[in-house]
Backbone as a ProteinNet text record, in pm:
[ID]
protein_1_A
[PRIMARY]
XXXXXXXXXXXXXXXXXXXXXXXXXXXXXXXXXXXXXXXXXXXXXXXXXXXXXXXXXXXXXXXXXXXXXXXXXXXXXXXX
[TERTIARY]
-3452.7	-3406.8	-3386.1	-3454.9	-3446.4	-3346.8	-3278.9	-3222.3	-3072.2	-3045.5	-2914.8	-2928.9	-3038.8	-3022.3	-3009.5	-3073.4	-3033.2	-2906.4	-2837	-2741	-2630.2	-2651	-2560.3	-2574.6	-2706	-2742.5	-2638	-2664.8	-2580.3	-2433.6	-2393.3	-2245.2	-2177.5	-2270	-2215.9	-2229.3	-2326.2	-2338.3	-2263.9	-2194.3	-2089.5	-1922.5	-1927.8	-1805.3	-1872.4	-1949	-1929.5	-1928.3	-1984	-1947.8	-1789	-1709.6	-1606.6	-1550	-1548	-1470.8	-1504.3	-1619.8	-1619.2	-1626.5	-1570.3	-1557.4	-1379	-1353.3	-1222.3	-1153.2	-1205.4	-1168.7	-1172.7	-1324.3	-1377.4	-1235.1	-1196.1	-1122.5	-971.1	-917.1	-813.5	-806.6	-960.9	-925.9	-919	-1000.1	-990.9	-835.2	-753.4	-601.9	-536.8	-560.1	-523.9	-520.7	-631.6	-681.4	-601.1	-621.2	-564.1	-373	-355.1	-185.1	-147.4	-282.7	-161.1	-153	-188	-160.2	-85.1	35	109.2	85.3	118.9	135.9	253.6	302	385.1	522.5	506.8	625.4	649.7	586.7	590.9	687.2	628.8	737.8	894.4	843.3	1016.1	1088.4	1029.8	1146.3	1153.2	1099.4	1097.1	1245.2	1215	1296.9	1446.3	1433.5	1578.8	1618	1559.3	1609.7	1683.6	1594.4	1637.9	1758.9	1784.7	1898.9	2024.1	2031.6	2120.8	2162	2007.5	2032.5	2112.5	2063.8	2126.5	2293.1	2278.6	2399.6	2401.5	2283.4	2239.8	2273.3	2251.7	2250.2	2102.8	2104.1	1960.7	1904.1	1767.7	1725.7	1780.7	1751.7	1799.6	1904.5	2002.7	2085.4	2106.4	2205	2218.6	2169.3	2256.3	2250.4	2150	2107.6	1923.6	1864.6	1848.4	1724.4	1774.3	1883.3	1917.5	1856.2	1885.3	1850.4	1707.9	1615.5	1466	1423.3	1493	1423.4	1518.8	1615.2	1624.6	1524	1460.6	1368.9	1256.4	1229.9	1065.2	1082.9	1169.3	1202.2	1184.3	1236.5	1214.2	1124.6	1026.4	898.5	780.6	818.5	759.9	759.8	888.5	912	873.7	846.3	815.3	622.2	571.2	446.1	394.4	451.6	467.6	534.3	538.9	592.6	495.9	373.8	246.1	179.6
152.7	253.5	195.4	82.8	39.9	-63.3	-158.5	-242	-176.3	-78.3	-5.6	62.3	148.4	125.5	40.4	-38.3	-213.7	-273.5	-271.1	-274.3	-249.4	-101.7	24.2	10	-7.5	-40	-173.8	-277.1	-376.5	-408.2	-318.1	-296.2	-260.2	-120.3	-38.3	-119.5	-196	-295.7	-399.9	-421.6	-515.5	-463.8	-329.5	-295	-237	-205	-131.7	-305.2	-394.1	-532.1	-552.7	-529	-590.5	-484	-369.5	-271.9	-321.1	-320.5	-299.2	-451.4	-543.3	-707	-652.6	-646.5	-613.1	-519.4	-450.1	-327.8	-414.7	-508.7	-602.7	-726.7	-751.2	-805.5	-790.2	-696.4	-622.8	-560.8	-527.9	-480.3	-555.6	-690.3	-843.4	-867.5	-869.3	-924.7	-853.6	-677.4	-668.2	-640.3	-643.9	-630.2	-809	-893	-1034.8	-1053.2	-960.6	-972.8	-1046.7	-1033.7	-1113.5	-1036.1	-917.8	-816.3	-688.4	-633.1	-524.6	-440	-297.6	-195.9	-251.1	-176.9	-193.4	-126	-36.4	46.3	-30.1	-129	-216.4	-318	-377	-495.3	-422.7	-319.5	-295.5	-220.2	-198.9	-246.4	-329.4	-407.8	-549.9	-644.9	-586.1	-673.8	-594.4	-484.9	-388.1	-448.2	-467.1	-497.9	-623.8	-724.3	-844.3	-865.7	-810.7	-775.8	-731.6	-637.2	-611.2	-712.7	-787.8	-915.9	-1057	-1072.6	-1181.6	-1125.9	-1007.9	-983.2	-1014.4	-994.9	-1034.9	-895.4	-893	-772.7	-715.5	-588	-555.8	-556.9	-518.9	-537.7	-386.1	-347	-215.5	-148.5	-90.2	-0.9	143.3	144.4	325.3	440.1	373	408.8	434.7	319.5	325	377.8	394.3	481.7	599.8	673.2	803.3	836.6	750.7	787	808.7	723.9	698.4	820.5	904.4	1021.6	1137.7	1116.9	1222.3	1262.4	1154	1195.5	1147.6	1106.9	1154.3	1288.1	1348.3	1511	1621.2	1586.4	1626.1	1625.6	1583.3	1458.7	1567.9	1616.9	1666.7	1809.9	1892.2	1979.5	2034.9	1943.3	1999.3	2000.7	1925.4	1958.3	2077.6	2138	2243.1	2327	2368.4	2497	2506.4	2403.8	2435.9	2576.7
-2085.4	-1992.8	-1852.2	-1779.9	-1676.4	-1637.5	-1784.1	-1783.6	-1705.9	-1813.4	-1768.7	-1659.3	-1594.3	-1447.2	-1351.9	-1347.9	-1309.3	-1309.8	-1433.2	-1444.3	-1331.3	-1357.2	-1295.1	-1143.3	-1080.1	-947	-908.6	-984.3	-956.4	-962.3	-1075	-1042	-930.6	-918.5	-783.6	-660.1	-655.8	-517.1	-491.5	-604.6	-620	-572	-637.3	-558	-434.3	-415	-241.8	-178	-174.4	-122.1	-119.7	-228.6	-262.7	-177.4	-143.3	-41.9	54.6	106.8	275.4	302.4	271.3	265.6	324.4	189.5	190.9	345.9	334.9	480	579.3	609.3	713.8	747.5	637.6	645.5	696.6	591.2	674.6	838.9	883.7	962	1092.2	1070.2	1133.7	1148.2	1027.2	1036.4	1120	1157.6	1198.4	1346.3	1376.2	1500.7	1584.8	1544	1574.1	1537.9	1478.7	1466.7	1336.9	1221.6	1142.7	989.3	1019.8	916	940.3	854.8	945.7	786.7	774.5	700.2	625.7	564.9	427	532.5	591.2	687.5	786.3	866.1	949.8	905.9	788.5	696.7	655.4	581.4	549.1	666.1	803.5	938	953.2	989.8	1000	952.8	781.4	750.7	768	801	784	895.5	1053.6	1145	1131.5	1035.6	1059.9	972.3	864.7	772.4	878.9	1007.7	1071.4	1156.8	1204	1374.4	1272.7	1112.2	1060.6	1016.5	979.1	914.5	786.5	725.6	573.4	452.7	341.3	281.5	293.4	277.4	293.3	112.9	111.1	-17.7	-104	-37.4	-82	-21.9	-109.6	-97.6	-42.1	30.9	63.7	-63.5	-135	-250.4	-352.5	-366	-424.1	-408	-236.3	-107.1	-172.2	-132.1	-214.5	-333.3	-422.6	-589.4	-560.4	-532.9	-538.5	-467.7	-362.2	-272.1	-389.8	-442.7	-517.6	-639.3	-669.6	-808.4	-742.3	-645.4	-572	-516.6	-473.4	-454.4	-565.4	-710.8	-825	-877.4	-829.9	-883.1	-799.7	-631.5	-566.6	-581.4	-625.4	-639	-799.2	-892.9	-1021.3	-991.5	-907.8	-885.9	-791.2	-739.7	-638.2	-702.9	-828.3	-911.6	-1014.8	-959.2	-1088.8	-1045.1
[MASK]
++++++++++++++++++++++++++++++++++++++++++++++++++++++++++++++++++++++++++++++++

């Protein structure tokens, strides 16, 4: 009976380490400048797609499709 509490104690201490390591970390990168959000990067790169004159990764087109069935997606959960 004690083993598997033991166990269980030690798992859990293993992920709460592996989170707040993790957070500690992230929140180091970003406090020093060398970690940005996911919304940060894809301006980033949209801007730089316009200053090079490059194609962007994604399409007008795509962006459309992907907000039309995340809309469908949003709206069939909000008619539960």
């Amino acid at each position: 009976m004690v083993i598997p509490l033991v166990h269980e104690l030690w798992k859990t201490s293993q992920q709460s380490y592996s989170l707040l390591a993790g957070t500690a970390s992230s929140t180091i990168k970003m406090l020093v400048g060398k970690c940005h959000t996911g919304h940060y990067n894809l301006i980033e790169r949209f801007f730089k797609a316009i200053l090079d004159d490059t194609r962007l990764q994604v399409t007008a087109d795509e962006g459309r499709e992907v907000m039309r069935v995340y809309e469908k997606i949003v709206s069939g959960l909000n008619s539960c």
